[in-house]
C-alpha positions in Angstrom: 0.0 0.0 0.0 1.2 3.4 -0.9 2.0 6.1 2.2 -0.8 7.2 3.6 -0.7 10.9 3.5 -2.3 13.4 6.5 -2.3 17.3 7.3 -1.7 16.6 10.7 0.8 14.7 12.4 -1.2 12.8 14.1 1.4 10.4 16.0 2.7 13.6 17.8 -0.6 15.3 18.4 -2.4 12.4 19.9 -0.2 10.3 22.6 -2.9 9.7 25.5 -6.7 9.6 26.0 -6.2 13.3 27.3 -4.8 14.6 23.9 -7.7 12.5 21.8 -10.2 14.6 24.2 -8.5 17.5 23.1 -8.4 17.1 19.3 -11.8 15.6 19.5 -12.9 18.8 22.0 -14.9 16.9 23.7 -14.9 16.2 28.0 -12.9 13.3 29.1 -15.4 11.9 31.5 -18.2 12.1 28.6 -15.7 10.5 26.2 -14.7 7.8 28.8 -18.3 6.8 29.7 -19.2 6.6 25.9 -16.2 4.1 25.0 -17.8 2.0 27.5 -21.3 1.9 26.8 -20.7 2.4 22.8 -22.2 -1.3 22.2 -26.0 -0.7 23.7 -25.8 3.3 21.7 -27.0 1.8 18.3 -30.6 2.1 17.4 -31.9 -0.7 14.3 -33.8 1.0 11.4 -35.6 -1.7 9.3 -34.1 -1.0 5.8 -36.1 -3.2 2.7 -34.0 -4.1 0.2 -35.1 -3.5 -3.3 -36.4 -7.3 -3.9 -37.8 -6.8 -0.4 -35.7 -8.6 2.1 -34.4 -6.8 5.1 -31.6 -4.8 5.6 -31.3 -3.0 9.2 -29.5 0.4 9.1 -27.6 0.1 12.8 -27.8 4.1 13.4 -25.5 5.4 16.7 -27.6 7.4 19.4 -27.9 11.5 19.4 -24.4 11.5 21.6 -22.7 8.6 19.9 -23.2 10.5 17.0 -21.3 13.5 18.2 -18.3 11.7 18.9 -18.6 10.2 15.8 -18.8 13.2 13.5 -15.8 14.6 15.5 -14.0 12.0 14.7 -14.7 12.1 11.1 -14.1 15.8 11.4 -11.1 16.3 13.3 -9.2 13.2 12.6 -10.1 11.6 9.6 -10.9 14.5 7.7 -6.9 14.9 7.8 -6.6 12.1 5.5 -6.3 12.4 1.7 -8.1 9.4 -0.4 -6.6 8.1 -3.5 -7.3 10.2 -7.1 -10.0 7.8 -7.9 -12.3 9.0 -5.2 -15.4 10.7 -6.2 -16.8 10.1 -2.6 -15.4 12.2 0.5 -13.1 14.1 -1.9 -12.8 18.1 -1.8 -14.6 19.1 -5.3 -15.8 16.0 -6.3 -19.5 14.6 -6.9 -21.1 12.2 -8.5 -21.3 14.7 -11.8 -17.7 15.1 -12.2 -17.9 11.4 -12.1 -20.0 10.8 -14.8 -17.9 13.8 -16.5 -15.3 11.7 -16.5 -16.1 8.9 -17.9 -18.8 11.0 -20.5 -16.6 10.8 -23.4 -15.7 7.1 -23.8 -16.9 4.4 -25.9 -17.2 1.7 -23.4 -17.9 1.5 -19.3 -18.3 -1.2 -16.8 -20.3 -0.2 -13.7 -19.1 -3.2 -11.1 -20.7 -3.1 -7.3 -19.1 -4.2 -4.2 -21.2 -6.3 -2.1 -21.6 -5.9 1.4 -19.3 -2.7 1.7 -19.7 -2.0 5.3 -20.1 -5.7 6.5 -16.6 -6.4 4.7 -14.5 -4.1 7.0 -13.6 -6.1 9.9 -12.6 -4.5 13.5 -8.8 -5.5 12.3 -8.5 -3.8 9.2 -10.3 -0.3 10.5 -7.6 -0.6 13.9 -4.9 -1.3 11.4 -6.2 2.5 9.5 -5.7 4.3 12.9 -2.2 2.6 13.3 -1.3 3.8 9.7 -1.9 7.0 10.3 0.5 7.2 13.4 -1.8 6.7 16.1 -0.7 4.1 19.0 -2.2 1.2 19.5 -4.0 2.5 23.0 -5.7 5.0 20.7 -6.4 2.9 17.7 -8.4 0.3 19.9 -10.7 3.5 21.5 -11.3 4.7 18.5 -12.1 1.5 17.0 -14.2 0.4 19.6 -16.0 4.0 19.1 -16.3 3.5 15.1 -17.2 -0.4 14.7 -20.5 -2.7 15.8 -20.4 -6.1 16.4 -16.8 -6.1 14.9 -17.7 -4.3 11.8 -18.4 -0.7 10.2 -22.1 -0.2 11.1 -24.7 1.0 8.6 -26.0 4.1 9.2 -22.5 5.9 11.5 -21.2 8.9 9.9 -17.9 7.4 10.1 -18.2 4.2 8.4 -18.9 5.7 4.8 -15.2 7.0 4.9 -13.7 4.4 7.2 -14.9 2.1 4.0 -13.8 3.6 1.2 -10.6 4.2 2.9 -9.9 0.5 3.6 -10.3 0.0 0.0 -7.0 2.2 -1.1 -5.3 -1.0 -1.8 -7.7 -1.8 -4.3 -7.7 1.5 -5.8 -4.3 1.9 -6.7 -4.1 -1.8 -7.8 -6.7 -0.7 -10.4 -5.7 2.4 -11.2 -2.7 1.0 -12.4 -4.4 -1.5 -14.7 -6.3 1.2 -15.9 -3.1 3.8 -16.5 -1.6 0.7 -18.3 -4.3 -0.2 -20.2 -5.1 3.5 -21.0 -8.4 3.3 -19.2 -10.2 5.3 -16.5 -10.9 4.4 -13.4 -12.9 6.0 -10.7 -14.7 4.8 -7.5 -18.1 6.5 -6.0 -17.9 4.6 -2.3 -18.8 1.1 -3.1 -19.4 1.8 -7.1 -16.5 1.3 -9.3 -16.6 2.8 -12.5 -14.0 1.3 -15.7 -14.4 3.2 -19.1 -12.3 3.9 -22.4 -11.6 1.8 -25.4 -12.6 -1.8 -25.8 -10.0 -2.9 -23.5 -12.3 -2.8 -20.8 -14.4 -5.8 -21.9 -11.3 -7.7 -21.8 -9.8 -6.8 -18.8 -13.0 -7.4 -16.8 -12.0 -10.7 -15.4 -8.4 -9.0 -14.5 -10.3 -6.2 -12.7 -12.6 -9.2 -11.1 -9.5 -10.8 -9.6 -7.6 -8.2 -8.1 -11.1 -7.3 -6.5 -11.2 -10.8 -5.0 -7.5 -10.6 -3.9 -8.3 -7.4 -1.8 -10.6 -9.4 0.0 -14.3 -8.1 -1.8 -17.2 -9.6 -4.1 -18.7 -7.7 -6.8 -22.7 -7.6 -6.7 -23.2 -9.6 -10.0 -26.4 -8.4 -10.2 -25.6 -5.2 -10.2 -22.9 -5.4 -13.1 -23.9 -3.3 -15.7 -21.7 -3.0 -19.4 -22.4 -0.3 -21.4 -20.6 -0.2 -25.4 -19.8 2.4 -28.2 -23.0 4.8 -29.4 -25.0 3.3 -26.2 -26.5 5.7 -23.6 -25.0 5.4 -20.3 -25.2 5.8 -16.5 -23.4 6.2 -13.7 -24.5 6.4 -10.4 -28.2 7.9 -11.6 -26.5 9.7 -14.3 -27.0 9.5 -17.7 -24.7 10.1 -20.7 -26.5 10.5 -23.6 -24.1 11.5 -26.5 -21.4 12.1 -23.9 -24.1 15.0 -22.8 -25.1 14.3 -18.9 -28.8 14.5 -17.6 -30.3 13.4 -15.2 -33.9 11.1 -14.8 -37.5 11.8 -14.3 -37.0 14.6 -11.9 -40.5 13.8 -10.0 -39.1 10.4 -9.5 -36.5 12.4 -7.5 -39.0 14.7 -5.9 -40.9 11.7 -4.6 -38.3 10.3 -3.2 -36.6 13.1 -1.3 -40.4 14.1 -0.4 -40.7 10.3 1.3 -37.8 10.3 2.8 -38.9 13.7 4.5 -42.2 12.1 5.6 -41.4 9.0 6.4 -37.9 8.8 7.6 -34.5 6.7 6.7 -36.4 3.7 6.5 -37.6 4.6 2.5 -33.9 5.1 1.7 -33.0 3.0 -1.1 -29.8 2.4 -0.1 -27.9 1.1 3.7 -25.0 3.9 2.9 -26.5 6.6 4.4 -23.7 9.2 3.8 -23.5 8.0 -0.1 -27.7 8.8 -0.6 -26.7 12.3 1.3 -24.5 12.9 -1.2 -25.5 11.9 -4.0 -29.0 13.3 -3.4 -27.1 16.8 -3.1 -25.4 16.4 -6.1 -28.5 15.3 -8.5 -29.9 18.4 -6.7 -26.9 20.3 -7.2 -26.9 18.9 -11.4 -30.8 19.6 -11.6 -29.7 23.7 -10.8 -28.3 23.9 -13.7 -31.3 22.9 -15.8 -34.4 23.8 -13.7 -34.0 26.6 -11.1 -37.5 26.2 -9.7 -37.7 22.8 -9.5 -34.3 22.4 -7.9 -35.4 24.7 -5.2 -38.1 23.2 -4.2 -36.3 19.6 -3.8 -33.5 21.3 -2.0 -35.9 22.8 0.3 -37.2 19.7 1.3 -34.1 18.0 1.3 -32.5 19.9 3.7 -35.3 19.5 6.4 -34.4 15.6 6.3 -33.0 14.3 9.8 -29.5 12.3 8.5 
């Protein structure tokens, strides 16, 4: 794995629970009693998945939560992902994405299956160790970060924690995609090949090395789009490398339900991702229709993430 790079130097800034108090600004004794009871501060959403079998979002309590998004804030936010990153990443969205890939004859849309579930307690301990934290501090902040030994759906730091576990894979395939004269990008758990007809033939390469890392790809989500075909990447279409976006009621009724009815009508368990990529589609539709983007947003930003 390449270096892991940071803007802060973390292995000097944070030696004791005292200094992780003060980067996190938060009270020692509220810190300490959360480390403890972290286990019982999950709440379960019942989550359907799209062919209607269950998928609960495990969502940390109010003050859970807070400790959480400092984390994410204050210690992970330091943290630079890899180029291929459209998720987390300063200036980045799922439109420059699509951009991206707009021009190119051929793409291959692969899915990773089980993207939280796959990060085991080990692997996001070993992240806080890579970034110079001791092991004392990489086992409280695991232990604040991970449910039932793995990233839990629904906690504003597993989204990141995820995608940043996968940098192995990224660079692995973004040098078979700089040596095959490809592009490669990857939205969270979507991965996104396009460019000449080299991609069709490198798809069982790019199947492998996902394997290796330790990862399955969701065959049923695999999608394979050729030359003069209109395409899509995460709910973005590319209609003679033009980008648009679909029925924008569609997208009205759904932010509108998710309003009303809570996080249960999500359509995905990535919280964080939907948040996002909601914002974006919202962000594209702007560009096109001014008074229909406003009213989205307006409901959109009185949702409880």
């Amino acid at each position: 794995m390449k270096k892991i790079i940071t803007h802060k130097n973390l292995h000097r800034e944070i030696n004791t629970i005292d200094d992780l108090c003060r980067m996190l600004s938060l009270e020692k004794y509220f810190l300490q009693k959360h480390i403890r009871l972290c286990p019982l501060l999950y709440i379960e959403i019942p989550l359907k998945k799209k062919d209607g079998t269950p998928r609960p979002i495990r969502a940390p309590k109010d003050k859970l939560k807070i400790i959480q998004r400092a984390i994410l804030k204050n210690i992970l936010s330091g943290i630079k992902l890899p180029s291929c990153c459209y998720g987390f990443s300063k200036n980045k969205s799922i439109i420059e994405n699509a951009k991206v890939h707009s021009k190119n004859d051929f793409l291959l849309n692969l899915d990773i299956q089980d993207f939280f579930p796959s990060v085991h307690y080990k692997k996001v301990q070993q992240i806080f160790l890579d970034i110079g934290l001791s092991e004392e501090i990489a086992i409280i902040l695991c232990g604040l970060t991970t449910y039932e030994y793995r990233l839990p759906q629904g906690a504003p730091t597993s989204p990141f924690l995820a995608s940043f576990a996968l940098s192995n894979l990224d660079y692995r395939l973004m040098r078979l995609a700089k040596s095959n004269y490809l592009t490669y990008t990857r939205y969270f758990d979507d991965i996104s090949f396009s460019g000449n007809k080299r991609v069709v033939v490198l798809e069982k390469d790019i199947m492998k090395i996902i394997k290796e890392e330790g990862y399955t790809v969701k065959i049923s989500k695999r999608k394979l789009f050729t030359k003069n075909e209109a395409k899509e990447v995460n709910g973005v279409l590319i209609t003679n490398k033009k980008l648009s976006l679909r029925n924008t009621d569609e997208l009205f009724n759904y932010v509108s339900d998710i309003n009303k009815y809570g996080l249960s009508k999500l359509q995905t368990d990535n919280l964080e991702k939907e948040r996002q990529s909601l914002k974006g589609k919202i962000a594209f539709l702007k560009q096109v229709d001014q008074e229909q983007s406003d009213k989205i947003e307006a409901i959109f930003t009185s949702i409880l993430w």
